[in-house]
C-alpha positions as a Markdown table, in Angstrom:
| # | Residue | x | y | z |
|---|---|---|---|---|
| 1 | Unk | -36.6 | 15.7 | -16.3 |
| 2 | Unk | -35.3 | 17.6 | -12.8 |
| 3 | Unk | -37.9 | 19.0 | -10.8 |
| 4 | Unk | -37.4 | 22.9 | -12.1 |
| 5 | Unk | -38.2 | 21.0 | -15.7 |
| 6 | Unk | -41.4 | 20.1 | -14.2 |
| 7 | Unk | -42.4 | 23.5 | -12.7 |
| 8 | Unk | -42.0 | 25.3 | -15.8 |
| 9 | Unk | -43.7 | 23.2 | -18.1 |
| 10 | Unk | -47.1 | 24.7 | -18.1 |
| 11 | Unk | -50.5 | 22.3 | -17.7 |
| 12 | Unk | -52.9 | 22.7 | -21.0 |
| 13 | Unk | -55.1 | 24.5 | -18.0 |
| 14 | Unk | -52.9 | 27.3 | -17.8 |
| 15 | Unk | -51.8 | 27.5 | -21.3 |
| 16 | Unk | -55.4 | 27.7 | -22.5 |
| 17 | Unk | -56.7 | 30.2 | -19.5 |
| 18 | Unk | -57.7 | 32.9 | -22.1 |
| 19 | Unk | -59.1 | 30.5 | -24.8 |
| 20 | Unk | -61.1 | 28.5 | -22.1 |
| 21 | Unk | -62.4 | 32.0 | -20.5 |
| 22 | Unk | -63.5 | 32.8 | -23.8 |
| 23 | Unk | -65.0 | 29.1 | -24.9 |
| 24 | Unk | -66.3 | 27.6 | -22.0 |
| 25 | Unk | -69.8 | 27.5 | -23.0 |
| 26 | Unk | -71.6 | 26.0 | -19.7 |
| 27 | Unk | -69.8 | 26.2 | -16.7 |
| 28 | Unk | -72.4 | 24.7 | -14.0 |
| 29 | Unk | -71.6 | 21.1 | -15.0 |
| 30 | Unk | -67.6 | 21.5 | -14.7 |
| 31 | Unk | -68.2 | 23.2 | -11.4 |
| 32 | Unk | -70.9 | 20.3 | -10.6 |
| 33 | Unk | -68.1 | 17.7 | -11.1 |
| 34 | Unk | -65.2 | 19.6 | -9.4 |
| 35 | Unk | -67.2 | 20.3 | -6.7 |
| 36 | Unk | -68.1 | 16.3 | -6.5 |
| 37 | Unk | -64.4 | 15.3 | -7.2 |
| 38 | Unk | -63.8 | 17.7 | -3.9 |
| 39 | Unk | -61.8 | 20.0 | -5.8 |
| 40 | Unk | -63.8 | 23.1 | -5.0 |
| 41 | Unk | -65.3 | 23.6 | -1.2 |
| 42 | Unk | -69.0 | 24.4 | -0.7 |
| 43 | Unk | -67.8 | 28.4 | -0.7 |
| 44 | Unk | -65.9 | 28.0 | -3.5 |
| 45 | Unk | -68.6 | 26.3 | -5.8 |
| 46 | Unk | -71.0 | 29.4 | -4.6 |
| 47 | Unk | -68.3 | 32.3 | -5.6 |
| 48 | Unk | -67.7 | 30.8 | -8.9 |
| 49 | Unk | -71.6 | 30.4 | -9.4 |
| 50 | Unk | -72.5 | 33.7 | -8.1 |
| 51 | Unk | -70.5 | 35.6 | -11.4 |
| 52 | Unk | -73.2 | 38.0 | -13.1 |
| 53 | Unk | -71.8 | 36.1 | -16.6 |
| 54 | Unk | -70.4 | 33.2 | -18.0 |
| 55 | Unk | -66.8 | 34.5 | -18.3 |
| 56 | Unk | -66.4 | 35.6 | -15.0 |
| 57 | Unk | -68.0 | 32.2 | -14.1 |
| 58 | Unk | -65.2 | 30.5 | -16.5 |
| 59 | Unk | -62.8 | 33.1 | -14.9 |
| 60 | Unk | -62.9 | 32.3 | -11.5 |
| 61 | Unk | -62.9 | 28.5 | -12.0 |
| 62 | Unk | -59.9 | 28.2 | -13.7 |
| 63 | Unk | -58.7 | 31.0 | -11.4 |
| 64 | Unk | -59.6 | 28.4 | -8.4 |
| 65 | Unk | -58.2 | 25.3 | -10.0 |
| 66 | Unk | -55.0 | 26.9 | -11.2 |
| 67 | Unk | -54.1 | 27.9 | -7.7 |
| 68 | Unk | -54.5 | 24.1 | -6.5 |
| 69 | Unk | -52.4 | 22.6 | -8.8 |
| 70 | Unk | -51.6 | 20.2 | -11.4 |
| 71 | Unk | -54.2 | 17.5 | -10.1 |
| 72 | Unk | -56.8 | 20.1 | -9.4 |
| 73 | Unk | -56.2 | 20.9 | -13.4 |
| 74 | Unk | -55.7 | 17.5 | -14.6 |
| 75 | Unk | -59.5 | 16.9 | -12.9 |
| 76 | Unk | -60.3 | 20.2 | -14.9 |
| 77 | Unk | -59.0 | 19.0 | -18.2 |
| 78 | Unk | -60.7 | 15.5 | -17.7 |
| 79 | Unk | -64.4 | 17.3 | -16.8 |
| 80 | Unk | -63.8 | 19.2 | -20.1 |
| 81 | Unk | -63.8 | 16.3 | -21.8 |
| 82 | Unk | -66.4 | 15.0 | -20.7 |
| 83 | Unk | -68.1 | 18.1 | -21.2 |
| 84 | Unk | -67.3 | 19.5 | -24.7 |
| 85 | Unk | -65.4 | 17.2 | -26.8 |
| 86 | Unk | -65.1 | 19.4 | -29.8 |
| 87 | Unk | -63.3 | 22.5 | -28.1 |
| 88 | Unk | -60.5 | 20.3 | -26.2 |
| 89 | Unk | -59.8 | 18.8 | -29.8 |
| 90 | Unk | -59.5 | 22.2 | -31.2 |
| 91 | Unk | -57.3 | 23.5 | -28.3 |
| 92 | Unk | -54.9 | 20.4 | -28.8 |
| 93 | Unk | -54.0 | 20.7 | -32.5 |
C-alpha cells in the first residue's frame, strides 16, 4: 500500500464522526482516559468538558482527536471499547 493509500483510507474515528456524535452516551470517562493517555492537554480536557450538552461534548472530542491523528484515534477507538462495547459492535457490522 503507497503512502497516498494510507492517507485516504479513513480511521473508523472519522468514518463514524456523525454516528459517534450522536451515540456517545458518557463522554467524561473517554475524555478521563485521553486525558491520562496524554492525548488531550489540561485546556483541552476543560473545552471539551465545558459543552452545555453531550453532543457538543462528543463533538469537540472527536473534533480534538481527529486533528491529532491516527494514534490519537486509534487511543479513541480503544477507550470506546472499553467504554461501550455494544455500540462499537454495532458500528463495525
Amino acid at each position: 500500500m503507497s503512502g497516498t493509500d494510507l492517507k485516504s483510507s479513513k480511521h473508523f474515528i472519522e468514518k463514524h464522526r456523525l454516528d459517534l456524535v450522536e451515540r456517545i452516551s458518557l463522554v467524561e470517562p473517554l475524555v478521563d482516559i485521553l486525558r491520562q493517555e496524554d492525548v488531550l492537554n489540561q485546556n483541552e480536557y476543560e473545552t471539551i468538558r465545558a459543552g452545555e450538552t453531550r453532543a457538543e461534548q462528543a463533538r469537540r472530542l472527536l473534533d480534538s482527536v481527529i486533528h491529532k491523528g491516527r494514534r490519537a484515534m486509534d487511543i479513541l477507538q480503544d477507550a470506546l471499547w472499553q467504554q461501550d462495547q455494544y455500540l462499537m459492535k454495532e458500528l463495525n457490522q
